[in-house]
KEPA-136047 format. One record per residue (C-alpha): x, y, z. Coordinates in steps of 0.001 Angstrom, whole numbers, plus 500000, padded with zeros to 6 digits. Each point is the difference from the previous one (the first is absolute). Layout:
N
XYZ...
//
This chain:
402
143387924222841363502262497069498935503612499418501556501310500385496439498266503832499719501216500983503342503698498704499331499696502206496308499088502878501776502309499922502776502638499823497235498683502719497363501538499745496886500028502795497421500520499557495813500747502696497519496638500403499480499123500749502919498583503664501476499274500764503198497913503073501833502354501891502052496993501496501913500534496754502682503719500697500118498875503515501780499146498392503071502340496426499854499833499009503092495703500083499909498596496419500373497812499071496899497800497096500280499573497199497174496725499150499188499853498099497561501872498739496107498091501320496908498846497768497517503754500610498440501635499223503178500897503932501040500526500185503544496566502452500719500844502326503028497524502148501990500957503247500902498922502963502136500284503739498948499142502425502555498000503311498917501027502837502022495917501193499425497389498378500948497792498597497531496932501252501950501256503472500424500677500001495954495892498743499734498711502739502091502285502651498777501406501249503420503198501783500366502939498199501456503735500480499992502034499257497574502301497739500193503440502040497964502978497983498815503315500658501829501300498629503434496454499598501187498802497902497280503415498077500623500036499187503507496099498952498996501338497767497473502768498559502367497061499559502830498044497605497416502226498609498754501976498843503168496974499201501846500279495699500383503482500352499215502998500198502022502942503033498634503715499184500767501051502266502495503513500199500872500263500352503691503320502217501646500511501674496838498290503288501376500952501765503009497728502014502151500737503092497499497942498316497782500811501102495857502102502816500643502559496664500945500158499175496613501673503037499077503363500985499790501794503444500792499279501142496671496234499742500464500038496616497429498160496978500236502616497055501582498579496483498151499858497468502071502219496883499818500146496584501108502684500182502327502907497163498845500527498783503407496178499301500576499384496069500800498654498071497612496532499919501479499414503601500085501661500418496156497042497674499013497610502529502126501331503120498067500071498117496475496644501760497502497363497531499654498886498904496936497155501545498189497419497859499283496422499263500989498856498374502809497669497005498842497039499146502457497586497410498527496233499918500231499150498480503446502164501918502519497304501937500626501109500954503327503051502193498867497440501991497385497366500167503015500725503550501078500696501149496486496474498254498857498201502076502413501376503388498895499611499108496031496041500186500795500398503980500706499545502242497435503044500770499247501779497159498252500090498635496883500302496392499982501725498554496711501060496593498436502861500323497538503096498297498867503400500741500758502014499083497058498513499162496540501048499486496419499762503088497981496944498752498631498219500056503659501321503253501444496035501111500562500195497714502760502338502326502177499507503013501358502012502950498719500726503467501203497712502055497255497103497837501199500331502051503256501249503409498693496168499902497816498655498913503158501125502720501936498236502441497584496819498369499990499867500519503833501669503302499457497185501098497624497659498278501250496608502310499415501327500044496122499396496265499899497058499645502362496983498230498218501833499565497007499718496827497098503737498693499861502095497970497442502954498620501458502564498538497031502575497370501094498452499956504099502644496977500396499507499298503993496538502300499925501769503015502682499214502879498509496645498919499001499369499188503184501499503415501553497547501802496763497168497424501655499783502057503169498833503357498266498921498895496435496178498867499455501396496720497621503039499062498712501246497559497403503432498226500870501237498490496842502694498054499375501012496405497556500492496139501492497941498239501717502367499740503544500492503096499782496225501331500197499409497525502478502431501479502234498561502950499556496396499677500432501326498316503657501610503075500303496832502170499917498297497552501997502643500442502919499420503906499875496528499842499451499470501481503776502016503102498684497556500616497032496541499583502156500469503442501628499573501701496256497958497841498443502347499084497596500479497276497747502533498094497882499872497382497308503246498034498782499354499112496478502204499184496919501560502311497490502626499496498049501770502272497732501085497934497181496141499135499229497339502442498302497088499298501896498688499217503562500262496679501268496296499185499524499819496065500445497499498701502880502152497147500253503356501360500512500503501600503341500221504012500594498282500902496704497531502396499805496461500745499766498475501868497856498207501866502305503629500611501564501732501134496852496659502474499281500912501371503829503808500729499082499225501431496996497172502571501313501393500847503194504119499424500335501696503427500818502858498905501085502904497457498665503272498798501953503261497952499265502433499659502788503015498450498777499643498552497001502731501366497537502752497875500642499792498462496074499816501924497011497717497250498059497483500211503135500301504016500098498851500143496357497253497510500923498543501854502745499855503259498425498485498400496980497606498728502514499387503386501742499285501206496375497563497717499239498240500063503385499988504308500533498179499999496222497489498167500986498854501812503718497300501974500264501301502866502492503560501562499536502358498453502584503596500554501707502577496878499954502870499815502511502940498177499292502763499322502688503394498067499475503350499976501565502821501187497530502713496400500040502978501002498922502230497769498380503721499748498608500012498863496586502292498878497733498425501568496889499912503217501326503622499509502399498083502438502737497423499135502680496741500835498189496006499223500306498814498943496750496788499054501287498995502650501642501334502150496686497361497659497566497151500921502566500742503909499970500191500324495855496901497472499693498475502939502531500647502536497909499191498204496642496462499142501784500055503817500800500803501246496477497165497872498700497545502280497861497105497817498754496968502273500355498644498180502769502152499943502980502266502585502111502436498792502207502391502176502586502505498779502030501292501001502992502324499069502705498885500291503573502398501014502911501045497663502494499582502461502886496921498158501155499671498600503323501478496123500138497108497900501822501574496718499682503279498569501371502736499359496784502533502065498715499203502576497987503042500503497356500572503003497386500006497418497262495825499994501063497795501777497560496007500435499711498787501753496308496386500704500139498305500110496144496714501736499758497917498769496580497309501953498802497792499269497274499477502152497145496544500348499033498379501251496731498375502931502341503071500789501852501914500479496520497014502210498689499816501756503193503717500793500789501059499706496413502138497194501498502813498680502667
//
């Protein structure tokens, strides 16, 4: 990379525009290497994302622990994410009583403070440091060497993303609902096994690549050319993690605000016809991860979903998972999550829908599922599973309806 990129990125600037993935800022002090600028000039990081399961053991269906959230999964977390990176200790503040020497006589914790008389040396020692990324650029090989060697297991995903986009390019990050739906597909694993798969909005490709390792095919989907690209180098990373199942995934171009499939030999991503026919017979299952951030795009996708469900052969279940923002506005003069509240009455609109032809039930699944991946894992997390089943002339003549 040029002097002038390296100098930008040593000295990242941020607009009012700009939103950034707080699922880095869970482990700051983790080294992420540069790899490259995107055709707009986004920094393009690659990160790894240890699975607490192996991949193989997930293939062959064998019984292993589970990994539970709590101080386990924490010091876990600490462990990777400390692991080429050095944690400010500060040395003489314990005594050989260890915790119980932060307490006082009352049994509360005693914070502790830089001392006022400390030399100016050792103030600088005790001073927070600054959160921010580490930037390594492509070449120092030797610093990713042990690292390299370990991402060829089975048990880590290997992802390129951004850090900090535009609104407009937010499907380049990685977010936290990406991993929560993740964490049920590994969690119900046998319910997805050898399944057809639509993924809506894949962004970075992460959960279709976690669905790769038990589903026979799925479809990652997303709009924007850099963005695909990223992804389909995505599944190529992880392809080792998919070869144990069989499975397989295709990164192709869908976009809401559009009727029809992107058909065009010429333009890249678009679909076959034999590919559309495949969908359309044999797709059971249908999953968004983090896409209802704008109301315009909500009402897109689930016009989209409409469209798509009416025209499948087989009924199907769609699982939708999004983190609830909440936000003070001054409309409303209260912290509120408009969003989130769009999403949940376009839900039960889509639910209320009686047009002789489709049936669709929502539900909300518990987050009291095992966590196989390392992130944080709020309350304002939430997966809804929808199940859509067709309503047939014979079913209606049969059951006198549903």
């Amino acid at each position: 990379m040029g002097g002038l990129a390296q100098e930008e990125m040593d000295n990242p600037t941020f607009r009012s525009d700009t939103v950034l993935s707080d699922v880095h800022l869970h482990c700051p002090s983790k080294s992420h290497l540069m790899v490259r600028l995107n055709a707009v000039g986004q920094p393009v990081f690659l990160s790894y994302f240890k699975l607490l399961w192996s991949t193989e053991d997930l293939a062959s269906g064998k019984h292993v622990r589970e990994i539970t959230t709590g101080r386990e999964h924490q010091c876990r977390s600490d462990e990777l994410c400390d692991k080429d990176s050095s944690n400010i200790k500060i040395e003489g503040e314990l005594n050989s009583e260890g915790v119980e020497a932060l307490l006082d006589d009352d049994g509360d914790l005693e914070v502790v403070r830089r001392p006022r008389s400390a030399s100016a040396v050792q103030a600088e020692d005790l001073l927070r440091d600054i959160v921010c990324p580490v930037i390594l650029m492509k070449g120092k090989e030797d610093a990713f060497e042990d690292e390299e060697q370990e991402c060829t297991c089975s048990d880590v995903v290997k992802i390129e993303h951004t850090m900090a986009t535009p609104l407009e390019d937010v499907g380049k990050q990685v977010w936290r609902a990406a991993f929560l739906l993740a964490d049920y597909i590994l969690f119900q694993r046998d319910t997805f096994r050898c399944c057809s798969v639509l993924e809506l909005g894949g962004g970075t490709g992460i959960t279709s690549v976690i669905m790769g390792t038990v589903a026979k095919r799925v479809y990652c989907t997303d709009v924007g050319e850099d963005l695909l690209t990223m992804c389909e180098q995505n599944v190529a990373l992880n392809k080792h993690l998919m070869e144990p199942g069989g499975g397989e995934i295709k990164v192709k171009e869908l976009d809401w605000l559009k009727d029809e499939f992107c058909t065009d030999p010429e333009a890249p991503y678009s679909w076959s016809e034999e590919e559309i026919a495949d969908l359309l017979d044999h797709c059971s299952v249908i999953m968004a991860a983090d896409v209802f951030y704008d109301d315009d795009l909500t009402d897109a996708l689930f016009r989209t979903l409409y469209r798509i469900t009416h025209n499948l052969r087989n009924s199907c279940t769609v699982y939708l998972a999004l983190e609830k923002r909440l936000n003070f506005t001054l409309r409303h003069m209260d912290v509120t999550c408009e969003a989130y509240t769009h999403f949940r009455n376009t839900l039960n609109d889509l639910e209320n829908l009686q047009d002789g032809k489709m049936k669709y039930t929502v539900e909300p699944i518990k987050l009291d599922f095992c966590q196989f991946l390392v992130y944080e894992r709020i309350e304002q997390l939430e997966v809804t599973d929808m199940d859509l089943l067709s309503i047939h002339p014979w079913i209606l003549s049969i059951d006198g309806g549903i």
